[in-house]
C-alpha positions in Angstrom: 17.2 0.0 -2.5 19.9 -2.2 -1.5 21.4 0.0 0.9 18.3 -0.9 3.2 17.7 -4.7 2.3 21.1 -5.9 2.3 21.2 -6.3 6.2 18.9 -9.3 5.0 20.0 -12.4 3.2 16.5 -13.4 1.7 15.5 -9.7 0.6 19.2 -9.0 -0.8 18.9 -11.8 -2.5 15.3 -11.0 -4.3 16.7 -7.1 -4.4 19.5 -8.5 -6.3 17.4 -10.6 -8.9 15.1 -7.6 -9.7 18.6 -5.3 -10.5 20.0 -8.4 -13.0 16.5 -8.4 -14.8 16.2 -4.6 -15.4 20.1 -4.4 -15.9 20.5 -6.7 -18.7 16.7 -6.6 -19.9 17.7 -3.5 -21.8 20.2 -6.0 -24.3 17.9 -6.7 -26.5 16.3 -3.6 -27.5 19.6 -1.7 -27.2 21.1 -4.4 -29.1 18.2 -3.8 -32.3 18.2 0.1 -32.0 22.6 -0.2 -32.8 21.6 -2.6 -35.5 18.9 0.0 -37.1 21.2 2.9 -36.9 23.9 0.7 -38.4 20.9 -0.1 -41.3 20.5 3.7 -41.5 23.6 4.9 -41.4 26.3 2.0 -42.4 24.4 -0.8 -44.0 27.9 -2.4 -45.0 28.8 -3.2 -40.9 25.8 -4.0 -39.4 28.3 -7.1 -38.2 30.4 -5.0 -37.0 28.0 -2.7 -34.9 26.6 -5.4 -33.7 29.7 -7.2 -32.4 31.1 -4.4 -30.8 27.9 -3.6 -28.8 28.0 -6.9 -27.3 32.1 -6.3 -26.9 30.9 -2.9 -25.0 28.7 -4.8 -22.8 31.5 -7.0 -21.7 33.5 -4.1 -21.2 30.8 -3.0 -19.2 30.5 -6.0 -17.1 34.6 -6.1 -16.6 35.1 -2.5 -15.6 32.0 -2.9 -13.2 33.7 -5.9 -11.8 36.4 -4.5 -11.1 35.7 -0.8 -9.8 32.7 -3.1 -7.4 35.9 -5.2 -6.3 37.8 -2.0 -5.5 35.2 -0.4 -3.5 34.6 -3.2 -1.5 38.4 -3.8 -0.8 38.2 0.1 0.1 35.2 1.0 1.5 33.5 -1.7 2.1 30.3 -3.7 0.8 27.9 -1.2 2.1 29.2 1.5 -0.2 28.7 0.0 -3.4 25.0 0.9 -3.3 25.8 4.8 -3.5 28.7 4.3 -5.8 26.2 2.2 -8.0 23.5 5.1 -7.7 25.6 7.5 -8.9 27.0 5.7 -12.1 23.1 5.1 -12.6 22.5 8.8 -12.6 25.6 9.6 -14.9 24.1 6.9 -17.5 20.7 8.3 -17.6 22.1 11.4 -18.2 23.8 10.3 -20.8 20.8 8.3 -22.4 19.3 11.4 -21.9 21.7 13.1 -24.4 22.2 10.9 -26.8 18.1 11.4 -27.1 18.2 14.7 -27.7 20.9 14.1 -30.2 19.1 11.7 -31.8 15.7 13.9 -32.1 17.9 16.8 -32.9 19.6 15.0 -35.8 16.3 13.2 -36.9 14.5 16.8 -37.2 17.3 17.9 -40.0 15.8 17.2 -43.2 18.1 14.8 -45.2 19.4 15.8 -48.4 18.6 13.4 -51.0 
């Protein structure tokens, strides 16, 4: 969507707003579903699980920083709309998986 509005200011600017909101609107839930697998799983570092997924956020946001500032320098600011598409598709797909993996495990019965 950005590839077409960026040619202007005001609908860049409102295109831009609407990415932040859904991009980091996801933090909270994400940030309760590590803290219930960490219950579920390793009640002794629900800390832990939860610090690191904040620390993988920031990661996030630094690596992002950088690889946008790259393609820029390379390619140009009207490239960083395809590059961004693609890592979008790669993450679903991942969220995806890690679905399945978590239906496939939850369908094991536990052994008590």
């Amino acid at each position: 969507m950005f590839n077409f509005t960026a040619v202007n200011p005001i609908a860049a600017v409102i295109t831009i707003l609407v990415w932040g909101a859904f991009a980091f609107g996801n933090v909270p839930g994400l940030q309760v579903y590590v803290v219930k697998l960490a219950e579920k799983y390793a009640p002794d570092g629900v800390d832990v699980a939860s610090g690191l997924n904040i620390a993988a956020f920031n990661v996030g946001i630094a690596l992002g920083s950088w690889g946008g500032g790259h393609i820029v320098a390379e390619a140009g600011l009207m490239h960083t709309p395809w590059v961004g598409a693609a890592i979008v598709i790669v993450a679903l797909l991942l969220t995806r998986l890690s679905g399945a993996l978590d239906k496939k495990q939850s369908a094991i019965p536990s052994v008590a």
